[in-house]
N, C-alpha and C positions, 0 to 999 in steps of 0.2 A: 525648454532650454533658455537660461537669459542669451540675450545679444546686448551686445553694444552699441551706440550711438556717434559717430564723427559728424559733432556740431558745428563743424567750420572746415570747409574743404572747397577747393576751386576746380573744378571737373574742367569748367570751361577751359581752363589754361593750357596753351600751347604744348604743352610737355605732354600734353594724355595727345592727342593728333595722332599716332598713330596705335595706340590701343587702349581707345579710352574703352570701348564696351569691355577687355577684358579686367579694366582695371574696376567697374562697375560691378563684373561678374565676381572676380575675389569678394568684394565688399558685400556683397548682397549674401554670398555662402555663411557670411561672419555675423554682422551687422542689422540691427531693425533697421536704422532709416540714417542718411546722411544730409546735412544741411549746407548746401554750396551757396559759396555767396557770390556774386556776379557785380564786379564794382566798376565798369568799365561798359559806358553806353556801346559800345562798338558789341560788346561780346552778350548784349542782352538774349538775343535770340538765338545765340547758342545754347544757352543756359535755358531758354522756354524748351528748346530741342532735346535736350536732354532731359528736361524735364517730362514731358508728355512721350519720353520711351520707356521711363520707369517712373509711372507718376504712381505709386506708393510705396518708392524709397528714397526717390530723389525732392527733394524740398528746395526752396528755393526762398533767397534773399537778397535785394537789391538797394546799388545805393551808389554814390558815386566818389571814388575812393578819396581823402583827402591831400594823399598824394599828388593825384590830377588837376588839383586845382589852379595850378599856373598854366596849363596847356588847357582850359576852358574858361570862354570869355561867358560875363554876368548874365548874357542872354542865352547861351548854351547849353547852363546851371539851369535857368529857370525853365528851359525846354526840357532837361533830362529829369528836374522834381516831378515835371506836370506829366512827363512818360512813367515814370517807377506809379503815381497817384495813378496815373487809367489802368496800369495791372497789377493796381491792391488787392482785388478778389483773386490773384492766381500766387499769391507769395506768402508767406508765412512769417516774415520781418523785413526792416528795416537794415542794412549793413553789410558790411563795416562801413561807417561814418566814422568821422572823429577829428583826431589832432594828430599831426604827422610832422615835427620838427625835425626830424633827417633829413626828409628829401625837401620839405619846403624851409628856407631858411631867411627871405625876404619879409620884413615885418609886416609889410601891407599887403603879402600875399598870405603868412598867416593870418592876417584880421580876416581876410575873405574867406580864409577855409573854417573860421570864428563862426564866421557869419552865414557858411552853407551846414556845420553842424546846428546850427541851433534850426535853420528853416527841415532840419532833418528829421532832427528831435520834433518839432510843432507834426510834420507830414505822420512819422510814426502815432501822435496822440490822433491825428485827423482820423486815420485807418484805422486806428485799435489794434497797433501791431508794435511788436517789440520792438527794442532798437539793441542791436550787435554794433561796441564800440571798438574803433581802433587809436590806439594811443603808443606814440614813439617820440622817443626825446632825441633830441637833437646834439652838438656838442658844446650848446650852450645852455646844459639842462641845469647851471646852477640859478644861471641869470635869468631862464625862460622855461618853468617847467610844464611842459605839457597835460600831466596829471595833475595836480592844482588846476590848471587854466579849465583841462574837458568838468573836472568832476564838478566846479562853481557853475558853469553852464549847466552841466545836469539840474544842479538842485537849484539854482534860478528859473529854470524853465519846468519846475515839478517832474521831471521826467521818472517813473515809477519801474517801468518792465525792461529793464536795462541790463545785459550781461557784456561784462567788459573783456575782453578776447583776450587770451593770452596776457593776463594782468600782470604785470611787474613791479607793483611800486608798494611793497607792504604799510610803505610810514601812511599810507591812507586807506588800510584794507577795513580797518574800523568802523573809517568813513561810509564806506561803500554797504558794510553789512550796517549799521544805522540808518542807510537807505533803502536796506531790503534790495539791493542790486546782486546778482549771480556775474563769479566771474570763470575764466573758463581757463584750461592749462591744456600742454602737447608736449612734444615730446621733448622740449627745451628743459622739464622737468628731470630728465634722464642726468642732465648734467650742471643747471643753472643753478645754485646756493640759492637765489632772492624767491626762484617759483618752487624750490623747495620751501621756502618756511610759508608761502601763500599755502600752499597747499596743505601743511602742518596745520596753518589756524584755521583757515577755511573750511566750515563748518558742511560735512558731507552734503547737507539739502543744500547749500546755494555754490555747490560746483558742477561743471559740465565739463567735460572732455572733446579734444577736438586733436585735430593734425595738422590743419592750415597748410596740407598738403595742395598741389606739388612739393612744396619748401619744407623747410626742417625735416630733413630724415632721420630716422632715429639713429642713435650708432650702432646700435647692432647688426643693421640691416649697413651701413658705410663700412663697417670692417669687412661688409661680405661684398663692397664697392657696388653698392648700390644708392648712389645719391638725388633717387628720385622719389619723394615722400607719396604713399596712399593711404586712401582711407581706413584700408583692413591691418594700419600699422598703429593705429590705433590701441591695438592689443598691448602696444610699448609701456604706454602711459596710463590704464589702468594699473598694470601690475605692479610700476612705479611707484602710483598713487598706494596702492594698497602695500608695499612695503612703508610709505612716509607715516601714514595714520595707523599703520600695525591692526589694519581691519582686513576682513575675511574680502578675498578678491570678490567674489560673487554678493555680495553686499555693497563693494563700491559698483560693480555693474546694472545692479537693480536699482539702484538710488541713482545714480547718475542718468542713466536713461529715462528713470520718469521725471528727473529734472530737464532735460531737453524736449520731453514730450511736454509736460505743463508749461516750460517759459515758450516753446512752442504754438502750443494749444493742438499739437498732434495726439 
């Protein structure tokens, strides 16, 4: 029987506190394997916890979000690189890193968040492990675009095993497949025009599916007033998917999952 794969999901987050094992147990019924990423030095070893109760479903990726970057001083940054580097052997990637001009909108605190993506990128090539990007524009995304600024970084820094999370910015998706980068879509696909045509071009081997759950819940599941996103919702955004490409669902599930398993290396 294929299963599914939820490439991007946050177990650790507050909102599973009082039933995260049952929200593990849905997922596990449905799902091969899920990749949570843990961006938030506070909640590492929740994320190791959770990991070592279901260590061959639960994966694990770390990074430190670029959201955070004005609520961590330069020395905190370089203690939390050299923590994620001592538990390289226990992670599967790097992220989400990235660019984040929503919530950071001080110019010199985006150079800093410039400046902790690239030492992100170098840690990812040190380890030989992928790097999971986040990118969000700001309301000065004419003046200040965040996808230009991540993706010259990328290809400045040679960065090669990259999947860019939840990708919205088609005018550079060209870009991104000329660098051999996988990008990845949720359930924002149910309703969003721009990850509908990502998704249309995006050639089946370099997409991955995810939830980016807690958040984004699909609407099917809010008209039933359920606005808290899981992994086993998943099942939204295939079937999504497989209506936009007009391919056989169990084709987009088998191709998808051995893409997360290769950029992986699960």
């Amino acid at each position: 029987m294929l299963k599914l794969v939820d490439s991007h999901c946050h177990l650790e987050d507050p909102a599973y506190n009082g039933d995260r094992d049952e929200v593990v147990a849905r997922a596990k019924r449905a799902l091969d394997f899920v990749v949570c990423s843990i961006v938030d030095p506070k909640e590492y070893e929740l994320g190791f916890e959770i990991a070592r109760k279901y260590p061959d479903f639960v994966k694990l990726t770390l990074a430190l979000h670029p959201g955070l970057v004005e609520k961590f001083s330069d020395e905190k940054i370089a203690e939390t690189l050299e923590k994620i580097e001592q538990m390289g052997d226990l992670i599967v990637g790097i992220g989400e890193t990235g660019l984040d001009y929503n919530w950071v909108k001080k110019e010199s605190e985006r150079e800093r968040q410039k400046n902790l993506f690239v030492k992100s990128i170098r840690l990812a090539k040190k380890l030989d492990l992928p790097l999971v990007v986040h990118i969000r524009a700001g309301e000065d995304k004419k003046e200040n675009d965040p996808y230009l600024d991540a993706i010259e970084i990328l290809e400045k820094e040679n960065a090669k095993r990259v999947l860019l999370h939840m990708f919205s910015a088609k005018r550079f998706l060209q870009r991104v497949l000329d660098n051999s980068w996988c990008v990845s879509t949720n359930a924002i696909v149910l309703t969003g025009k721009e990850h509908n045509r990502i998704v249309r071009a995006v050639p089946l081997e370099r997409l991955l599916l995810e939830t980016d759950s807690p958040y984004l819940a699909p609407e099917p599941e809010k008209l039933k007033g359920i606005k808290r996103n899981e992994p086993v919702f998943v099942k939204y955004v295939v079937e999504r998917v497989a209506k936009i490409k007009e391919i056989d669902l169990g084709e987009v599930i088998k191709q998808t999952s051995k893409n997360s398993k290769s950029f992986f290396n699960i």
